[in-house]
Every structure is written in structure tokens, then in C-alpha cells.
SEKOL-811363 format. One record per residue (C-alpha): residue number from 1; x, y, z. Coordinates in Angstrom, 1 decimal, always signed. Last residue first. Example, Ala and Ser with C-alpha at 12.3 -4.5 7.8 and 13.67 -1.06 7.14 Angstrom:
SEKOL-811363
+-----+--------+--------+--------+
!   i !      x !      y !      z !
+-----+--------+--------+--------+
!   2 !  +13.7 !   -1.1 !   +7.1 !
!   1 !  +12.3 !   -4.5 !   +7.8 !
+-----+--------+--------+--------+
***
This chain:
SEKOL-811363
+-----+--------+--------+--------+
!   i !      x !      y !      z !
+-----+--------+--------+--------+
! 254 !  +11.3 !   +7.6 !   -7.2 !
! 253 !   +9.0 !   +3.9 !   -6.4 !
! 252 !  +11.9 !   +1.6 !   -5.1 !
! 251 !  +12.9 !   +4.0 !   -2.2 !
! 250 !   +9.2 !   +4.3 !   -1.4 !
! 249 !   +9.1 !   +0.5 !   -1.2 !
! 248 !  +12.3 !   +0.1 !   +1.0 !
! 247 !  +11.1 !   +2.0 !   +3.5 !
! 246 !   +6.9 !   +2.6 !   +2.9 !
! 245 !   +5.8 !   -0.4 !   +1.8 !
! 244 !   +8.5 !   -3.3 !   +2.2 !
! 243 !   +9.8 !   -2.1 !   +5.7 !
! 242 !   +6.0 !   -0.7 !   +7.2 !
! 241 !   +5.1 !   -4.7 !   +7.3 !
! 240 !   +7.6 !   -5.4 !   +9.8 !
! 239 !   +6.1 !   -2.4 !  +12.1 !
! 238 !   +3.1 !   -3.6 !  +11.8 !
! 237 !   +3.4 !   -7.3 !  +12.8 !
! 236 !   +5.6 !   -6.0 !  +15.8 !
! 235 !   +3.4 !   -3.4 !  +16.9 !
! 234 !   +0.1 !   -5.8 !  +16.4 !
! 233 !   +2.1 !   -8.9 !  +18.4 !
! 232 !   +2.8 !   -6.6 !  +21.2 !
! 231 !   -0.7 !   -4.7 !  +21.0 !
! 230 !   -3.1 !   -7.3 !  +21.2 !
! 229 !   -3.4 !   -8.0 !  +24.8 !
! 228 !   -3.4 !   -4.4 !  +25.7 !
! 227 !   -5.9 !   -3.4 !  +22.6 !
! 226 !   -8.1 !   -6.3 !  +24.7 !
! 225 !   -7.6 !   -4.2 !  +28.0 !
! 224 !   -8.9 !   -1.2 !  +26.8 !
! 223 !  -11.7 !   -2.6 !  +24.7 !
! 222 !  -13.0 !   -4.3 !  +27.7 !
! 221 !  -12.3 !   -1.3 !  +30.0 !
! 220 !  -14.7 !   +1.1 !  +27.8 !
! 219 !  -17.5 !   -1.1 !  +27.3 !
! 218 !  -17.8 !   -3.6 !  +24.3 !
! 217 !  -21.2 !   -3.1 !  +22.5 !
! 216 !  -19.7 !   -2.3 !  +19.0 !
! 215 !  -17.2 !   -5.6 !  +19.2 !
! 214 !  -16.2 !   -6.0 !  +15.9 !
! 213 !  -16.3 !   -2.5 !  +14.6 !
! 212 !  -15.0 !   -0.9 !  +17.5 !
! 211 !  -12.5 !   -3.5 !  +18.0 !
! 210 !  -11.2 !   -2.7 !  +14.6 !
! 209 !  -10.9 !   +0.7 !  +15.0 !
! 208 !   -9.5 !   +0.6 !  +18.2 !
! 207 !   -6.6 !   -1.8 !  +17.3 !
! 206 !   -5.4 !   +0.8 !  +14.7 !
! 205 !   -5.5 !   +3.6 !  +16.9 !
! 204 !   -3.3 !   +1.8 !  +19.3 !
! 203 !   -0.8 !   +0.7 !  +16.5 !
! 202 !   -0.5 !   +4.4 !  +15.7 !
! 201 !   +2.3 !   +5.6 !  +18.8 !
! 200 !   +4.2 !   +2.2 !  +18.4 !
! 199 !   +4.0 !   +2.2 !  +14.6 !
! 198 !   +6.3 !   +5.8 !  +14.7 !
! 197 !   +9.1 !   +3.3 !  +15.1 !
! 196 !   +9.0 !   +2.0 !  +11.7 !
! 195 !   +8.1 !   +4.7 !   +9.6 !
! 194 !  +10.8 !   +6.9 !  +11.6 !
! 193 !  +13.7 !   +4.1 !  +11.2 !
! 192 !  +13.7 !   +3.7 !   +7.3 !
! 191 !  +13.5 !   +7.4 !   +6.2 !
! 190 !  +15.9 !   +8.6 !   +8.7 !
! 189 !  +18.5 !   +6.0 !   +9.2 !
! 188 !  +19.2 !   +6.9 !   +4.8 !
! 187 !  +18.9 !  +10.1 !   +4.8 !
! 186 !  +21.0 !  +10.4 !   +7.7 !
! 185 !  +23.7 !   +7.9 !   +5.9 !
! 184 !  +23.5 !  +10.0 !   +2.9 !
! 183 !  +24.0 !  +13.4 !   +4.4 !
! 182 !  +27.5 !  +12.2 !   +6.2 !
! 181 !  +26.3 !  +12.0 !  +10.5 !
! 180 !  +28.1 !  +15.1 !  +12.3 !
! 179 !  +25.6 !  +16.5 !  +14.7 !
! 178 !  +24.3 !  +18.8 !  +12.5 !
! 177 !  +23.6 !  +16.3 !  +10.1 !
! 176 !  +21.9 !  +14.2 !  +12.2 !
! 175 !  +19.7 !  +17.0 !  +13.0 !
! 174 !  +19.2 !  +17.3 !   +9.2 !
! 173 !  +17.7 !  +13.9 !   +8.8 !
! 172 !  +15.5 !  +13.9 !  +11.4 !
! 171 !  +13.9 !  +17.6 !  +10.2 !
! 170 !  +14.0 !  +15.8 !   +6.3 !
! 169 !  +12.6 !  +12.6 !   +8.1 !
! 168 !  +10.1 !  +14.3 !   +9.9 !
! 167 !   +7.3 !  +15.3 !   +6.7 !
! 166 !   +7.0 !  +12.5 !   +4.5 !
! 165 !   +6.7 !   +8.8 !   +6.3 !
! 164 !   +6.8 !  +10.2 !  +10.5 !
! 163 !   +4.2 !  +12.8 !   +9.4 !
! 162 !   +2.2 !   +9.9 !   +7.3 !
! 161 !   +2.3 !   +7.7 !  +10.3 !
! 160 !   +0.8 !  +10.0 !  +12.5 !
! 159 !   -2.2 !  +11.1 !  +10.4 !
! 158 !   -2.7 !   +7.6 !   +9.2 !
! 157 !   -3.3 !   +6.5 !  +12.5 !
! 156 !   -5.9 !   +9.6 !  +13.2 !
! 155 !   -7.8 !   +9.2 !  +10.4 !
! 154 !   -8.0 !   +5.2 !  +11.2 !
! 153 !   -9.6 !   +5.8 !  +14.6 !
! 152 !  -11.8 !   +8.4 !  +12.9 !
! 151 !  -13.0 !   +5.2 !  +10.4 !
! 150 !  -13.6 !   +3.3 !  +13.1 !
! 149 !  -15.9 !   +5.9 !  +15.2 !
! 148 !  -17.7 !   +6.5 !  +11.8 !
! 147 !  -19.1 !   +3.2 !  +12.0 !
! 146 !  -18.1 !   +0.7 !   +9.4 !
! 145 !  -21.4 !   -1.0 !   +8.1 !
! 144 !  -22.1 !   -5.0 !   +9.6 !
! 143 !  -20.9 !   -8.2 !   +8.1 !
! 142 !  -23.3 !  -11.0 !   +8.5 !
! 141 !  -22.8 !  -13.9 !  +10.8 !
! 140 !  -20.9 !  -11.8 !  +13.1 !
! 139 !  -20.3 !  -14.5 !  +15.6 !
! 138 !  -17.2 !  -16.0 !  +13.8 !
! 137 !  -15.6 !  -12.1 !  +14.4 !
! 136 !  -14.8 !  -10.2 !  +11.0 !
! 135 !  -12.2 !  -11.0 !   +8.7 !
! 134 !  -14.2 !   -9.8 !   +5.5 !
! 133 !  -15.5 !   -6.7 !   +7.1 !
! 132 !  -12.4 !   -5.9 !   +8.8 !
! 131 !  -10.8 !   -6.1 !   +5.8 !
! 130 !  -13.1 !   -3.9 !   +3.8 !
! 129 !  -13.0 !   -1.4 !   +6.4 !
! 128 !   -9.2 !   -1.6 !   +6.2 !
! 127 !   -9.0 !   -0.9 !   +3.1 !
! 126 !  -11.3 !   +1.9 !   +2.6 !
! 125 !   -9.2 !   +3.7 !   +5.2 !
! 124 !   -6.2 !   +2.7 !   +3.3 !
! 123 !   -7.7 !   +4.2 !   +0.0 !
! 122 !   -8.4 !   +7.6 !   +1.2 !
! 121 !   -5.4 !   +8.0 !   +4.0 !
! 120 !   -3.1 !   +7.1 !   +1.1 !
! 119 !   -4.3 !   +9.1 !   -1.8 !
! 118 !   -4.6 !  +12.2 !   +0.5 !
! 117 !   -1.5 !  +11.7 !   +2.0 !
! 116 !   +0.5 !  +11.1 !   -1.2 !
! 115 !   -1.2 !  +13.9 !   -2.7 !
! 114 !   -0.6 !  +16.3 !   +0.2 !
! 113 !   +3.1 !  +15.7 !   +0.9 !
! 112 !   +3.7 !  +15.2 !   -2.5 !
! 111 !   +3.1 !  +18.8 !   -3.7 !
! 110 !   +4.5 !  +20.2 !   -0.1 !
! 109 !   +7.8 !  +18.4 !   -0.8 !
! 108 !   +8.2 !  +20.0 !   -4.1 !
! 107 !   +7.6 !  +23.5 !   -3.6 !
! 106 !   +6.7 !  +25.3 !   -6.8 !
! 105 !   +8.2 !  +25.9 !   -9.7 !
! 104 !   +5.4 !  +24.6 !  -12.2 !
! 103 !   +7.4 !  +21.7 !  -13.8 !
! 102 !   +8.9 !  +20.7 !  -10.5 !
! 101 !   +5.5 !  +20.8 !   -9.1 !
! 100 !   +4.2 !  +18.7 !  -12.1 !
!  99 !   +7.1 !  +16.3 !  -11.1 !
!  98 !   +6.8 !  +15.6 !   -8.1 !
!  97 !   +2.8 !  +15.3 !   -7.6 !
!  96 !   +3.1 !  +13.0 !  -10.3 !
!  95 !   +5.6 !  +10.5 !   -8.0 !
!  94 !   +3.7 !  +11.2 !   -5.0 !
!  93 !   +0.5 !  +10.3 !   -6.6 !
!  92 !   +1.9 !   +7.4 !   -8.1 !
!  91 !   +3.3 !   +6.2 !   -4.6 !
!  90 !   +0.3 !   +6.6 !   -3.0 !
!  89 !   -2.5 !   +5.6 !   -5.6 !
!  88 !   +0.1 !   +2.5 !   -6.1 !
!  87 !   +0.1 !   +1.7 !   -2.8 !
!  86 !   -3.2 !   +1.3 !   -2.0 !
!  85 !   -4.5 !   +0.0 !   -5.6 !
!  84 !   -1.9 !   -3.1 !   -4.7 !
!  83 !   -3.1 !   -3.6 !   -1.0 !
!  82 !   -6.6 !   -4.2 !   -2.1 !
!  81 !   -5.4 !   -6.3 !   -5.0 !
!  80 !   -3.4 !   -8.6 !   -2.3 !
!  79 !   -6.2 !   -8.5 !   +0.1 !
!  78 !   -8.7 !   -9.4 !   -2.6 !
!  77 !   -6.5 !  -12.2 !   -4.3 !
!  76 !   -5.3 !  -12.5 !   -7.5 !
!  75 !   -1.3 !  -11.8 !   -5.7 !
!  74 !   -2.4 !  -14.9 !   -3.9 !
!  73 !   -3.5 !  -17.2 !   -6.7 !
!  72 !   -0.3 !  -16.8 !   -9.0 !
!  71 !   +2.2 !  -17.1 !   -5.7 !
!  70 !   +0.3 !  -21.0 !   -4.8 !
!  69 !   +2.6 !  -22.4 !   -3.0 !
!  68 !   +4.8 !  -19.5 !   -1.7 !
!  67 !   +1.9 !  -17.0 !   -1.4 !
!  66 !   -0.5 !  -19.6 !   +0.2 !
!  65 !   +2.2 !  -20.6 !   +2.7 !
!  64 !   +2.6 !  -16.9 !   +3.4 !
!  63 !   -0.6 !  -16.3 !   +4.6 !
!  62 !   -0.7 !  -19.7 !   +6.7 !
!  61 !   +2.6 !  -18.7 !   +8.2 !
!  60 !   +0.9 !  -15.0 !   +8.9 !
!  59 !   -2.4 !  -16.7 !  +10.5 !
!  58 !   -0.4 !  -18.8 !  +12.6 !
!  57 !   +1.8 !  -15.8 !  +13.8 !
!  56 !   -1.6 !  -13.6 !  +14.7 !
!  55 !   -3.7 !  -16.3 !  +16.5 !
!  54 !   -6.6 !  -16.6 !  +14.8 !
!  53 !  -10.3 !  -15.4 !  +15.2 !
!  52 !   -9.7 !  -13.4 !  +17.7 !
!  51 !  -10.9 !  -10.1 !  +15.5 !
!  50 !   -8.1 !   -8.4 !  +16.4 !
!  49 !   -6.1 !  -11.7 !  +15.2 !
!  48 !   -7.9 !  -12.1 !  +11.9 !
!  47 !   -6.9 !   -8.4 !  +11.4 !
!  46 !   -3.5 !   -8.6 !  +12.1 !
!  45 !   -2.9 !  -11.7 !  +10.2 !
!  44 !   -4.9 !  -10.8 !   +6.7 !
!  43 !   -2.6 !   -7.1 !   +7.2 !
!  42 !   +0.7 !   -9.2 !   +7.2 !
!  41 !   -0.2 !  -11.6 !   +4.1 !
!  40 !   -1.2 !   -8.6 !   +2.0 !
!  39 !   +2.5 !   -6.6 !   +3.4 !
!  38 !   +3.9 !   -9.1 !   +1.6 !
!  37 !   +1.8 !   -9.4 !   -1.5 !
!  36 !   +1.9 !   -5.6 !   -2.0 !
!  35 !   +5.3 !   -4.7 !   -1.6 !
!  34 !   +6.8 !   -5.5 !   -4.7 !
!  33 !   +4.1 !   -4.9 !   -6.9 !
!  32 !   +3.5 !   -1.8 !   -5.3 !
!  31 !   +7.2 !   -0.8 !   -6.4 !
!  30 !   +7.1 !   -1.7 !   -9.8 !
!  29 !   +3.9 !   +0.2 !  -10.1 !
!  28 !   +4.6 !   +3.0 !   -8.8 !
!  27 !   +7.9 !   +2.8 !  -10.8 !
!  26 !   +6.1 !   +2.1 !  -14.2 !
!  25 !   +3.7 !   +5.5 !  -13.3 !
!  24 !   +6.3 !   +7.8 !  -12.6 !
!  23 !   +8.3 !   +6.5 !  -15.5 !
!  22 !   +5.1 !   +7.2 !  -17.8 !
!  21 !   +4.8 !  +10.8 !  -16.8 !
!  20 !   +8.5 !  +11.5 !  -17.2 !
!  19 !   +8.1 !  +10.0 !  -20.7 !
!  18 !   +5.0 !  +11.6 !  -21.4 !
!  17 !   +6.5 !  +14.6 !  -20.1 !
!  16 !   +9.6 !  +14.1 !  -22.5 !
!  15 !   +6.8 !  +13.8 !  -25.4 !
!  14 !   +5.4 !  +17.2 !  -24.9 !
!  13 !   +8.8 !  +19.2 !  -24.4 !
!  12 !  +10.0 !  +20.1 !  -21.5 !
!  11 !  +10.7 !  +23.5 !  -19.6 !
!  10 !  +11.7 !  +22.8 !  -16.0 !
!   9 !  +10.8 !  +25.2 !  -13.6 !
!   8 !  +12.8 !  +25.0 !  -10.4 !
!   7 !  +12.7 !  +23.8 !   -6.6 !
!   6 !  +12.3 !  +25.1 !   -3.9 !
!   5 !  +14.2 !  +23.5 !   -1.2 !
!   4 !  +12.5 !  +21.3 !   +1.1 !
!   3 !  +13.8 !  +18.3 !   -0.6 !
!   2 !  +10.9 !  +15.0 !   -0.5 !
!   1 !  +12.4 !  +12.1 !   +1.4 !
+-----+--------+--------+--------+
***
């Protein structure tokens, strides 16, 4: 995770910015490449499933059958592109964010913080209308516009989840500390177990989105109970999918 120490000038020259510049940009994209398709397969599942289209596990095996048979066709795909420009706008933005604050003196952390937020919550919110709009329910013959209400269920997941990906693992990481844990062994439970677990708390949000947009005449209970039904499989489905793109991903992308 980003230091919260200040951190100082550096005076480079023009073509060692280009290089920094460029390695920012060549590990964004390593890493989206590597998370993308994956976490592709997982988002098709969980939205055919809150749709109740498909159950969520079949949906995943078929997902992943495609990407093992036919791995040049799958990373073509919409969902796979979709998930590509998503995590490349967030890592790259981090990544820049970096090291022009570095550059300028300024605070690291706070740099990436809001660049990688803004980047993410932008595109993922996109993302998910699109999905929802090209998994939608059998009965919505035509696909509908996002309401507002979906989009402010998504605000509010990403708002959650980007706290528990940038801003509480340095705070997790030096309680551990004070209790004893070495520095890299904090680092290291803090940054992979808060984006994970933090998916119980934005799951919910998640699920409400998308039933708002596939059921907008649903009353109150009826959405309640069918985020109930979903939410075991969502949770588990989403926390899996947070390993590749935000644990082992964001390690891959500095």
C-alpha cells in the first residue's frame, strides 16, 4: 500500500521520466492483463445469476470453458475488454499518480488514493451497467437505461471497497506492527485480506443495483429477500475475484 510518509522531490531528467512514465504504463498493463480474463469469467457469473438467468457456478465453468478452449476469443471479448480498460485506468492512474507526486514532493498515498479511486469508481460503474444491460433478465426483451438508484448502489460499493484497497491497510498494517508482526508480513496479511473480506459489507450494494435494474417494479421485501438468496454465492464469487485484481494484481502493477 501507498507510504504515508511524505515523500521527496526527485529531480530527473526528461528521458528518465519517459522511462518512469513508460514502466508505469507496461506494468498497468501487465497486470490488467493478468487479471482481466479471470475476474471477466467471474463478473459474466454474478451477473447472469442476479439476473436468474443462470445458476452462478454453471455460468463460471461455462466462462472458464470458453477461456481454456478458446483463450484468443475470450480475452476479444466485451467482458474481458471491459474488465481490461477497468483495471488498467486504475492501476495506471495509481502508478502516474506515484510518481508525479514523488516528483512534486507531495504526499504519495493521497496522490493515488484519489486517482486510483476516481479512475476505478468511473469505469467500474460503467461496467457494471453495461453488464447488467447485456446479462439482463430473459423477459427484458430490450435492455432498459441504468437508473440512478443502480448507479448510487454502485457509488457506495466502490466507496467501501476502495477504503479497505488503499486507505486501511497502512492503519491494519501498522497495528500489526505494534503488536509484534515483522513489517513485511503485515504488509503482506494486510493488503491481501482487507480487499477480500471488506466484500461481505459491499456485496449487498452490489446485488441492489442489479436488482434495481432488473426488477424496477420489485417491492421492498422482494428485493430484500432475493439479495438473501444471492448473497452466499455473490460473497464468495466476489471475494475470489478481488485476489487476481486488487491482491495479487496490485502487487503485479508497482
Amino acid at each position: 500500500a501507498p507510504s504515508l510518509v511524505p515523500v521527496q522531490t526527485d529531480a530527473m531528467s526528461e528521458q528518465q521520466w519517459r522511462r518512469r512514465v513508460l514502466a508505469d504504463l507496461v506494468a498497468a498493463t501487465a497486470a490488467s492483463s493478468f487479471a482481466a480474463p479471470f475476474v471477466a469469467a467471474m463478473d459474466t457469473a454474478i451477473t447472469k445469476h442476479a439476473a436468474g438467468t443462470h445458476g452462478l457456478l454453471a455460468s463460471l465453468n461455462e466462462e472458464l470453458a470458453v477461456l481454456c478452449r478458446r483463450p484468443y476469443a475470450f480475452v476479444a471479448s466485451v467482458p474481458c475488454r471491459w474488465l481490461f480498460g477497468l483495471f488498467f485506468c486504475t492501476y495506471g492512474a495509481a502508478n502516474l499518480a506515484d510518481t508525479f507526486s514523488r516528483a512534486r514532493g507531495g504526499f504519495s498515498s493521497t496522490a493515488v488514493l484519489g486517482a486510483s479511486t476516481a479512475a476505478n469508481m468511473s469505469v467500474a460503474m460503467a461496467k457494471d451497467a453495461a453488464f447488467a444491460k447485456m446479462y439482463r433478465p430473459s423477459s427484458m426483451k430490450v435492455a432498459r437505461p441504468a437508473p440512478p438508484s443502480m448507479f448510487a448502489c454502485f457509488f457506495v460499493r466502490d466507496l467501501v471497497c476502495m477504503a479497505a484497497f488503499f486507505t486501511l491497510p497502512p492503519q491494519l498494517s501498522a497495528e500489526l506492527q505494534a503488536v509484534g508482526a515483522t513489517k513485511v508480513a503485515a504488509d503482506t496479511a494486510s493488503q491481501f485480506a482487507l480487499p477480500v473480506l471488506v466484500q461481505l459489507p459491499a456485496s449487498p450494494w452490489h446485488l441492489l443495483g442489479l436488482h434495481l435494474y432488473n426488477s424496477p417494479t420489485a417491492t421492498p421485501r422482494e428485493r430484500l429477500l432475493t439479495i438473501w438468496r444471492q448473497m452466499g454465492p455473490t460473497v464468495a464469487a466476489r471475494m475470489a475475484r478481488i485476489v487476481p485484481a486488487f491482491s495479487v494484481g496490485q502487487g503485479l502493477a508497482r
